[in-house]
C-alpha positions as CSV (number, residue, x, y, z in Angstrom):
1,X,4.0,-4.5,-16.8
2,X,5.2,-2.1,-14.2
3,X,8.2,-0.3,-14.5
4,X,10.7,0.7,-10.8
5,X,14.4,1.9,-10.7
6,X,17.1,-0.3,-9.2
7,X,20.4,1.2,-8.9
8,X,19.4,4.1,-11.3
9,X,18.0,1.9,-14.2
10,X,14.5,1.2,-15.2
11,X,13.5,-2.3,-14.3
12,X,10.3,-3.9,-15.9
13,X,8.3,-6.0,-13.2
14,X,8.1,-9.9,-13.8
15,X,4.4,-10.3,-14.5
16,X,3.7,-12.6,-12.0
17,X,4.8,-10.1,-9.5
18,X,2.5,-7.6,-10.9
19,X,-0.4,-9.9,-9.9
20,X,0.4,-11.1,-7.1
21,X,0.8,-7.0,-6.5
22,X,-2.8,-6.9,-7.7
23,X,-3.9,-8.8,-5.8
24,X,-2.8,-7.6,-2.3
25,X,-4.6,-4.1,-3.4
26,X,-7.7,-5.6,-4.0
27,X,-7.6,-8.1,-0.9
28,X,-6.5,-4.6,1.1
29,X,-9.6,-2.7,-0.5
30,X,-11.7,-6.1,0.0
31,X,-12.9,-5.9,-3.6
32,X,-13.8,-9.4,-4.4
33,X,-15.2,-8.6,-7.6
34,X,-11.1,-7.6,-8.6
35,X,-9.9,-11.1,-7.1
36,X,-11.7,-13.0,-8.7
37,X,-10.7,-11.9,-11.9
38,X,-7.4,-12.4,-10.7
39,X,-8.3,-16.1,-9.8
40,X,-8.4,-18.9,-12.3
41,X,-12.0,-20.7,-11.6
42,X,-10.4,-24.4,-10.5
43,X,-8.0,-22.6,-8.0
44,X,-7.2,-24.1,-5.0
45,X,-6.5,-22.3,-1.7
46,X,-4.0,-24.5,0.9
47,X,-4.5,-23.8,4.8
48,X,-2.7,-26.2,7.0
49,X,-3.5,-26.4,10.9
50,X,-5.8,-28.4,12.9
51,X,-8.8,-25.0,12.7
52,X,-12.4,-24.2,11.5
53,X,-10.4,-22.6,8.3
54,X,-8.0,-25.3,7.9
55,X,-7.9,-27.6,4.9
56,X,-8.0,-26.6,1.2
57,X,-10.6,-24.4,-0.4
58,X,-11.5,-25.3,-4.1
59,X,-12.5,-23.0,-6.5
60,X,-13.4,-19.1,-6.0
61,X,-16.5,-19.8,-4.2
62,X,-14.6,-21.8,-1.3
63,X,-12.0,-18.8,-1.3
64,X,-14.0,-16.5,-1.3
65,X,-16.0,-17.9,1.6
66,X,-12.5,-18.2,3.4
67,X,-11.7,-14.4,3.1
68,X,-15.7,-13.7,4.1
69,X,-14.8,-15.4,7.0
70,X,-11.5,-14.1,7.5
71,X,-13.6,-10.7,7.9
72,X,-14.9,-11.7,11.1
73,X,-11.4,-11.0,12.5
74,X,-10.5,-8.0,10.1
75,X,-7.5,-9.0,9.1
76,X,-5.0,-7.8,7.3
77,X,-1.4,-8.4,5.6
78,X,1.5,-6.3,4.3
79,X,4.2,-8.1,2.2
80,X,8.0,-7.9,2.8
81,X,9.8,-9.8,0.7
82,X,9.1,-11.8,-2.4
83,X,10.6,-13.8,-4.9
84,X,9.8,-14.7,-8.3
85,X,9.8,-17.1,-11.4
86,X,7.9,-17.5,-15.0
87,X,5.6,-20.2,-12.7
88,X,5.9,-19.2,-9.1
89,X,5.9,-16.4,-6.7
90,X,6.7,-16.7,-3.0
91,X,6.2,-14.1,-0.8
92,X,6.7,-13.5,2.8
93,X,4.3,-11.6,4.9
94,X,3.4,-10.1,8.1
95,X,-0.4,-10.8,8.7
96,X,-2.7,-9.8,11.5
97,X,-6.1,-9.5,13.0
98,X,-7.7,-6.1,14.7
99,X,-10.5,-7.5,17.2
100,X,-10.7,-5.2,20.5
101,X,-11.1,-7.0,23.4
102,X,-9.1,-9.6,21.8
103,X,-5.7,-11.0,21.5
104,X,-5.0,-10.6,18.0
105,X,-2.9,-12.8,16.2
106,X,0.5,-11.0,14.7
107,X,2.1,-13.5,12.6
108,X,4.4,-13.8,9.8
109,X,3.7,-15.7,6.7
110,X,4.9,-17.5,3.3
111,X,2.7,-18.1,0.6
112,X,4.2,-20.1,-2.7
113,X,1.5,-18.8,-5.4
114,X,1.6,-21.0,-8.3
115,X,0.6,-18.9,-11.7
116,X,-0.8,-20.2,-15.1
117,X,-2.5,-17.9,-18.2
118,X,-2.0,-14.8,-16.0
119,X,-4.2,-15.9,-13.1
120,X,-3.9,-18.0,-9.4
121,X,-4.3,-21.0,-10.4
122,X,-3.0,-22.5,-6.4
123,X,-1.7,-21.7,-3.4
124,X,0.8,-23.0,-0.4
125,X,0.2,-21.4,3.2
126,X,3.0,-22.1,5.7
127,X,2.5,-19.8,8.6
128,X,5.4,-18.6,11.3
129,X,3.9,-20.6,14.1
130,X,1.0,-23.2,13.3
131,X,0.5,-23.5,16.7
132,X,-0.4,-19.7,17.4
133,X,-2.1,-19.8,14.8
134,X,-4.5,-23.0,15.7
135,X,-4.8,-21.4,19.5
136,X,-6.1,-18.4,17.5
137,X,-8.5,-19.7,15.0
138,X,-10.3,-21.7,17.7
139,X,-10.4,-19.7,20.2
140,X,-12.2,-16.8,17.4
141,X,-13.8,-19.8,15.2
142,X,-15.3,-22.1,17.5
């Protein structure tokens, strides 16, 4: 568990933070290998929108397919916020992509993270603006 200060007094992170923490380092360092440890192997991977990407990815082969091809547009994401319970972690985020030549998508983000045995067991997507985010997808995708 990590420690932080709030207000001048040690604080021990809830463990489901911690991996969710974990989780963004190794997506930001694209070290597969580290997420899927992190991943329980029946996890499933929700992506709403009417896209090549769209629909839900089961089990760490389909996810990890989804972030190879999430490569193609180098994307990114930095959390902001996120909250946090013995079951659940949401977490709000500002994602985006870095194509030159290209109108990158700059969205923000929710993702409800559902956590069982220490791993990612499932996962919500509910994007800012599904419509950006279809025009985008297509237009990259096709």
């Amino acid at each position: 568990m990590n420690i932080f200060t709030r207000n001048n007094k040690q604080v021990a992170e809830h463990p489901n933070l911690t991996l969710i923490n974990r989780f963004f380092r190794a997506y930001a360092k694209h070290d597969m290998d580290e997420i899927k440890q992190i991943f329980s192997a029946n996890i499933q991977w929700h992506i709403p929108g009417k896209h090549p990407l769209s629909g839900t990815k089961k089990g760490i082969a389909a996810v990890m397919e989804y972030f190879s091809a999430l490569n193609k547009a180098l994307f990114q994401a930095e959390s902001i916020v996120m909250g946090v319970n013995d079951n659940y972690v949401i977490d709000c985020h500002r994602n985006w992509s870095n194509l030159e030549g290209e109108e990158n998508l700059n969205n923000m983000s929710c993702l409800l993270w559902k956590i069982e045995n220490n791993q990612i067991v499932e996962v919500y997507n509910f994007p800012e603006d599904q419509h950006v985010v279809n025009q985008f997808f297509n237009k990259i995708y096709k």
